[in-house]
Every structure is written in C-alpha cells, then in structure tokens.
N, C-alpha and C positions, 0 to 999 in steps of 0.2 A: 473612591473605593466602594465596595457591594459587599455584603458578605450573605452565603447562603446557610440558613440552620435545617441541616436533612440526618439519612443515614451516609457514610462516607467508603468509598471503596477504595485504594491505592495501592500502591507498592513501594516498599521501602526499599533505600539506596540499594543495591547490587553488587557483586566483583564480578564474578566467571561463571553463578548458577543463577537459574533463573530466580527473581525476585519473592518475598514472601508477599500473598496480602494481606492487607490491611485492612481493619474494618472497625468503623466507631458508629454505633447506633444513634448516639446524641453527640452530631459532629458540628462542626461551624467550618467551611470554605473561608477565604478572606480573598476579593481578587482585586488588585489594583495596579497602577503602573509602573513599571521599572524606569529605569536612566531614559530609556530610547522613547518612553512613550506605550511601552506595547503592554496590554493588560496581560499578566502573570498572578500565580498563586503568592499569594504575600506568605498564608498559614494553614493551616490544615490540623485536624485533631478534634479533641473532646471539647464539645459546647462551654461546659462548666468552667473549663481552664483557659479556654481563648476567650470567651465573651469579656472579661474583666479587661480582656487588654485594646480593644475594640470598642469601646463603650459610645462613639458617636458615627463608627461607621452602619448605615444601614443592610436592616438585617432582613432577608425574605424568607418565610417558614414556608418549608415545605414538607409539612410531616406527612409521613407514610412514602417517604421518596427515598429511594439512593441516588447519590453522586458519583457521578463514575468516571475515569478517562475517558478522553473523546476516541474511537474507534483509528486506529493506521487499517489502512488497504493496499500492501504491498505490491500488487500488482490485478490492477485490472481496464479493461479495455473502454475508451467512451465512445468509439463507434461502434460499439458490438450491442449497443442498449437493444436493439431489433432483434438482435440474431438468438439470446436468450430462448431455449426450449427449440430449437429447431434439431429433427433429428436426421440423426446420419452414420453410418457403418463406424466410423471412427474420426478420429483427428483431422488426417490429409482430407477424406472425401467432405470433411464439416468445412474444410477453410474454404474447398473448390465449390461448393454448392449453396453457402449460404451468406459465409465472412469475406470474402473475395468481392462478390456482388452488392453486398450492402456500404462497405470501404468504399468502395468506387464513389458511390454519393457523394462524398466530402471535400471534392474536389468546390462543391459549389460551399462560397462563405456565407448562404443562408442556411443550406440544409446544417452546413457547422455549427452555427449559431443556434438556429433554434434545437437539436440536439444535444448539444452542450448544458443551454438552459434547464434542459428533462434530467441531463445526468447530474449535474450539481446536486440540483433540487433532492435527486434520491438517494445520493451520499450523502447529503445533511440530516434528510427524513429516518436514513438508518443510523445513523450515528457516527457517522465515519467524517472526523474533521481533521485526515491528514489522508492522502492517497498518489500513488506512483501509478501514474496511468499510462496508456500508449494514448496516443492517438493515430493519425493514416500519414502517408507518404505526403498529402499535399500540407503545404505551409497554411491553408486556408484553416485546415483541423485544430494545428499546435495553436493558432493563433485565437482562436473561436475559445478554445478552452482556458487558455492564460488569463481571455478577455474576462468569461464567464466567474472563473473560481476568483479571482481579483474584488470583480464585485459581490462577490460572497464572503470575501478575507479569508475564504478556505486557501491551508498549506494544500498546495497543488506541486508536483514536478510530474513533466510529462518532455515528449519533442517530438521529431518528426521520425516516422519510420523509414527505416533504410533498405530498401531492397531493389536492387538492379539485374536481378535475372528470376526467372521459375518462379514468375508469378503474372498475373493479364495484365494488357501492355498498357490500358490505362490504369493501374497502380504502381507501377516502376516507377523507380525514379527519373525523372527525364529532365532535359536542356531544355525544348521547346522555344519559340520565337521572342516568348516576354525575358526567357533567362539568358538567353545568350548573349545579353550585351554587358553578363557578371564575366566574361572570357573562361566559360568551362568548356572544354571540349570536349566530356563524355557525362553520362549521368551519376556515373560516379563523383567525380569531381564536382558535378552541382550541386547532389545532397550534402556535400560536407560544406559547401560555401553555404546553401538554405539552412544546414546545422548552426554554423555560424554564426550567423545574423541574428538567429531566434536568438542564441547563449547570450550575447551581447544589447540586444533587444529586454529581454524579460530573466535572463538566472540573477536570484538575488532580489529582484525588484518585490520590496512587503514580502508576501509570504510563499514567492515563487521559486521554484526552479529549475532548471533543466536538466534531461536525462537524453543522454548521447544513445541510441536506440536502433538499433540493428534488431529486424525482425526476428529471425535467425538464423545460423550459419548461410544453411543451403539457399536462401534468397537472397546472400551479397554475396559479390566477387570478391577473390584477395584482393583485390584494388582497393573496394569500398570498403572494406573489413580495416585493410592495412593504412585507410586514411579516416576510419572511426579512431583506432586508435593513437595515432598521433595527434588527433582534434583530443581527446580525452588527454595525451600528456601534456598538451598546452592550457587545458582547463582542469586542471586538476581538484577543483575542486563541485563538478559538475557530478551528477550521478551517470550510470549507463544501467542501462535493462536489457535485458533480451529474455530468450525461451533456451531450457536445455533442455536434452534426454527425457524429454514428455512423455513420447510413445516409442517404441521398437522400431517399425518402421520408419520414422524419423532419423532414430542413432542411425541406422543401417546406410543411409544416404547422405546426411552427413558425412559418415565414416568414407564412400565411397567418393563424395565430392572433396573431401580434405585428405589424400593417403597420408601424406605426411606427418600429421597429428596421430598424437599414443590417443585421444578419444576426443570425443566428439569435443566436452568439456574444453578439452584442452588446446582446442581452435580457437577459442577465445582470446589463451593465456598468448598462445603464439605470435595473436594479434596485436596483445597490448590491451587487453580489454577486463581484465581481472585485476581488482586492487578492492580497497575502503572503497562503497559508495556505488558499488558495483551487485546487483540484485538481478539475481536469475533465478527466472521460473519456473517451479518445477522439483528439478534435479531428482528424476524417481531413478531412471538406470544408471546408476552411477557403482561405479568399484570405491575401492580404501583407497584407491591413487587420485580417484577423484574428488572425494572428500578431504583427504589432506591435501588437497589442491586449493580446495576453497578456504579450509582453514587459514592457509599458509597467506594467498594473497588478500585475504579480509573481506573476500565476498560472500555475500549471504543468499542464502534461496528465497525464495516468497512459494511457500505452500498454498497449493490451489485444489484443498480435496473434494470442492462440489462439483467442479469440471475434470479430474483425474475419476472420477467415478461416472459422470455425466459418459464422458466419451470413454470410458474401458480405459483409460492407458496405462494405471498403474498405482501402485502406495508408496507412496515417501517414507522412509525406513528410518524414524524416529530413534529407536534404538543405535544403528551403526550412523546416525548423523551425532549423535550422544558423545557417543565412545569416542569418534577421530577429535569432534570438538569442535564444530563451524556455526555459526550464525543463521538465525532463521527466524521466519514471522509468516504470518498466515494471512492468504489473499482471495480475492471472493472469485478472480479471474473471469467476471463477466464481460462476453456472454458464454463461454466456454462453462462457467458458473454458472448454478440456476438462481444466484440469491445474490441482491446487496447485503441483503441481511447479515452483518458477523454472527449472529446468533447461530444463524442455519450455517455457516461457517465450521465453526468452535462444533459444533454437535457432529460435522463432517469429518473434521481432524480425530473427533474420537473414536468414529469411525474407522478410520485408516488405520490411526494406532493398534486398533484392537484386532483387524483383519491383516493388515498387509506387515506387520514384521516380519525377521528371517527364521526367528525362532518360535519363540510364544507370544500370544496377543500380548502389546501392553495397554494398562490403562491410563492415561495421561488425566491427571490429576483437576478438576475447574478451575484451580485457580492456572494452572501452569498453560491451560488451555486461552484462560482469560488473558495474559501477559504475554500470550504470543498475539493477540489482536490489538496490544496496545503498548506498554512500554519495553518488550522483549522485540516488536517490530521495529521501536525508536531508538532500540539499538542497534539492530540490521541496517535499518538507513544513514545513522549516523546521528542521530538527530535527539540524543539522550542527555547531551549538557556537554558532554566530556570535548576536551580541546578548541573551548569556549564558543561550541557549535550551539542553538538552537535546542529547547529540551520539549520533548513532547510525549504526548502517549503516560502520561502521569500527573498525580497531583501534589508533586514536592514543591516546598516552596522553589522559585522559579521558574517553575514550568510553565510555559505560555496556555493561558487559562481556557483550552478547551476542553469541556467536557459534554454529560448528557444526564438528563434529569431521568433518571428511569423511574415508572412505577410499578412496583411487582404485581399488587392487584389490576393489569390492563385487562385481565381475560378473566373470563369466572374461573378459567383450567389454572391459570397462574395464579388467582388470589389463595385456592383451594389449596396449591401446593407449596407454596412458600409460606402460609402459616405455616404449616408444618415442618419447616427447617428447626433443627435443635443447633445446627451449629453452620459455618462460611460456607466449607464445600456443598453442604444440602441445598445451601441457598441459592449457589452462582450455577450448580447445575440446573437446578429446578429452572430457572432461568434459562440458561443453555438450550436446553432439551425442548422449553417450551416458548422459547420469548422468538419475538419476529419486529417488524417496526413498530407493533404496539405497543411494545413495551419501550419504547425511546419516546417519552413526552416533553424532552423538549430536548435538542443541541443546542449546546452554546457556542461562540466563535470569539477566539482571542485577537482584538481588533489592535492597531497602532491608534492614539489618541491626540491629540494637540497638545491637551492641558489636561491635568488630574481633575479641575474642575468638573470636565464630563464625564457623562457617566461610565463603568469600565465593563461593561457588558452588555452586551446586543442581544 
C-alpha cells in the first residue's frame, strides 16, 4: 500500500444528477490492492482523520499539489495523431483530403506500432488514463494499439473499423488472399469474422476492451450494419462506437442511403446497434425522438466540442439533452480535435454551452464541466462500479487507482490565478481556462499486482 498527502479533488456517490465535488486541502489518498490484485483507492479524505488509521503505510508529500481523477476520452482517433490542424471546407472534404490518406498507413504493423507508441505516450502525458478510441479498418491498427496500451496498463477499448462501401478501396473492408481461407465470401462477412477474433483475442484481457465499430451508417452496407449487430447480441457485453448527426450534410445522406429509417439516429437502433455500452459521437442534429431514443436504449454521446467547432458542424444542445435525460461525457475527437488536452476540452464544452443552445447561452458550471471528463464519462461507458462493472474516472474508495498529480502553479499565468481562488469553482475554472499538459505533473496508472508486497503504484 502507498498513500499520497496533497490537495484532493473527487466526487461523491451519484443517482440521476450529476455528481458534487469534492475538495479537502489537507487530504491523504490510500492506494492499494483489492481481492484480484489490482491497485484501487482503499480512502480518500481529510489528512488528520485517515493518517491515524494508516500509521505504517507509506506516505508521499506532495504539497502544493491537487489529486485528481484520471481523465476518460470518450471518443478519440489513434490514427488521426497526423491529421490534427489540417484544414479543410468541412467534415466530408476533411476525411477525403487528409483522414482517408493517412488511415491508409496502417495497413503496415510498423507504421501501427510505432504510432500507437506516440499516441499512448500523449494520453498519459495529458492525463487521460481511460479512452475509447477507433483505430482503421486493418487488424494490424486494433492490434498495435491493444499491444501498446497493455504495456502501459492504460484502460483502452478500441476495434477494428467497419466500412465496406464510400470510402477508397484500400481502406474497405476486404477478403483478400491471406483471408480467404477464414471462408468469407464478401468483405462484409470478413470484417465481422476480423471482429471476432480480436473480441476473443483481447475483450476483457487486464484493462482491455473491445468496441464493435462501424464507422458510420453511410460507409456499411445493411449486411455489415445488420451482422455488427448480431456480433454485439452475441457479445453483449462488448462496447460499440460510431459517429452520428455530426454535420448536415452527413444526416442528409445517411437519411437518403437508409429511407426506411425515421432518422439517421435510428439506423443504428434498426440495426441492433443501440443499448448500455453503446457511445456515439457527436449527436448535435438530433430531434426529442432522437434523444428519447438514446435515453431509452442506454446509449450515451461522447461530446467532441474542439473538433464540432474545428470543422463548423454544430453545438450539442446541452439543455434539450438535460430535459429528455440521456447520458454523456466529453471527448477530445482527435484529430478532428485540436487537443489531447481535456483541459482545452472542458474550456470547449463551455463554449458550446454558452453559444449553441436553442434558447439562451447556458453556462455549465467547472465542476459539472470537470465530471463530464471523468466520472460523468465512467458512467457513459459503463464503467462507474454499478452491476459489479469496473469503477473509474474517480476516487471513491474502490475505484481503480488512477489518477494525475496536477500543479496549479505550472505557469506563472496559472500560479497568479489560482492564488486568487476564494473558493472550488474559481479554482477548477482557473484551471480550465488556463491548464494544458503542464499542468498534469504526473499520471498515475492502476496496475494488476502479484502480491501486496509490491509496490501499488507505478
């Protein structure tokens, strides 16, 4: 066991609204191993009142620090680390001219590899120790990144992308001469057998898991749409991702490639592709039918306001996602995103909030802003304790012990402004507004252990 003596930032248990924070200036962390082995918060609170109970586990002072949850990234891209700041008219012409072309790479399992290695490295350096990522159509990507986050014990779920038309023909999904002797007879059918093998290969294994991943609608055929979801009802307990209602022109072609579907949204459901565990990107054009849509079947958005603003396509309407009542957490969506950073995140959503409601600006609150990047995400994913799931994105006792040493003085702008806090909000804004990866001096990663004897933090 370890215990940390800083300042302490968390959230307390939950039902239906979002979380309060928490904040002890003279706190004690306690982290050590659960039944399984895997390092967890033992305690959390006031120095003066846990040190007595603790008296030979060792203590690291870190004064002038906060403790904080480890960052969730609902959804962001590990082949697109290149395509970050590339500009372009919009959406469509961004994937045809930049993200299309650099995907193609990853067909090779070096360029996977050593890309993967870069993107680890900068989710951990921002502070982001839980993320739902895509990666490309080839098994070589899912496989490079599994390998990667594995040996970093970062919580990873990512899979392979699925798209079998209207997109260049070296990223389809394809049979090809190595596949053909799985007996598929279209590339439909192979991406879900390549689905497969990963789920069976790596969901589950330490801190991995897969996500059934259909690019979106208009790049699978009903075939491959309509054999995602049957692979999702036989793994029911696997995540799936995809993109919705991002941009106008998007809905507009979806809508004309699915008539049958009441909206774009609900091509998914038709599919079998909407439940718990199920996280879609975006959700800016959506109607009340579509919001109670998500309510209903337990799917959650992943907000991506530095790329919804990067390429024009829209504001997530904070208010009418309120009212119906659906699930959500905030995502960096790089490269569509200009930032790992949740910081430049969280300062984005404020944004949004404040521009793009239907009525008047709202302003979402720091803390409420902070809890959608960390245990308001971990409960989008599923991943908050409840129905003896994995707890994360907090520091309840429990929770699997990741967090990030922040120091508010990293900048002379940030030391200048957070003295002046009188009271949480001043301070986690002050932060917000001004923090970047300097302000993350160290992540921590909650590792599996052999014995208590070893140490319970890396």
């Amino acid at each position: 066991m370890k215990a940390y003596r800083a300042s302490l930032l968390w959230f307390a248990p939950q039902n239906d609204s979002p979380a309060q924070a928490l904040f002890e200036e003279d706190g004690l962390l306690v982290i050590g191993p659960d039944a399984r082995g895997m390092q967890v918060v033992q305690a959390v609170g006031s120095w003066h009142e846990l040190s007595p109970r603790y008296p030979d586990v060792p203590v690291e002072q870190l004064a002038g620090r906060i403790i904080a949850p480890g960052f969730l990234d609902l959804h962001v891209h590990f082949p697109q680390t290149n395509v970050i700041g590339s500009p372009a008219a919009g959406l469509l012409p961004w994937l045809e001219d930049y993200t299309f072309p650099e995907e193609m790479r990853f067909d090779s399992p070096d360029y996977s590899a050593q890309a993967a290695a870069f993107f680890v490295a900068e989710l951990l350096r921002n502070g982001v120790t839980t993320a739902l990522s895509f990666a490309t159509s080839h098994p070589a990507s899912v496989q490079a990144l599994f390998r990667e986050a594995q040996r970093n014990s970062l919580r990873m779920i990512t899979g392979l992308c699925l798209m079998d038309r209207h997109a260049p023909a070296a990223l389809l999904n394809r049979v090809g001469p190595a596949r053909a002797a799985d007996g598929a007879r279209n590339a439909a059918e192979q991406s879900l057998l390549d689905s497969q093998a990963l789920i069976e290969a790596w969901h589950g294994k330490e801190r991995l898991g897969y996500a059934i991943t259909p690019r979106f609608a208009p790049t699978s055929t009903d075939a491959q749409l309509r054999g995602a979801g049957e692979l999702a009802a036989q793994y029911p307990d696997v995540w799936i991702q995809s993109h919705v209602a991002e941009n106008k022109d998007e809905v507009a072609w979806a809508r004309e490639l699915f008539p049958a579907s009441r909206s774009y949204l609900s091509v998914y459901a038709d599919f079998g592709l909407m439940r718990n565990r199920a996280i879609y990107a975006h959700c800016i054009h959506f109607d009340d039918d579509d919001r109670a849509l998500m309510r209903e079947t337990g799917a959650a958005a992943a907000i991506s306001p530095t790329s919804n603003l990067f390429l024009g396509s829209g504001f997530f309407d904070y208010e009418a996602a309120d009212r119906i009542g659906f699930a959500y957490g905030l995502a960096s969506d790089v490269g569509g995103g200009t930032s790992f950073s949740p910081f430049h995140t969280m300062l984005a959503a404020y944004y949004v909030a404040r521009e793009g409601q239907t009525k008047t600006g709202l302003s979402l609150s720091p803390q409420h802003l902070w809890w959608q990047h960390t245990a308001g995400a971990a409960r989008a994913l599923g991943l908050d304790g409840k129905k003896g799931q994995p707890a994360v994105g907090n520091l309840l006792p429990g929770c699997e012990g990741d967090f990030v040493v922040l120091n508010p003085r990293a900048t002379p702008l940030l030391a200048r402004k957070t003295a002046l806090a009188t009271n949480l909000d001043e301070l986690l804004f002050s932060m917000i507004v001004l923090g970047d990866d300097r302000l993350i001096e160290r992540t921590v990663i909650s590792q599996a252990i052999p014995s208590a004897s070893k140490s319970a933090v890396t």
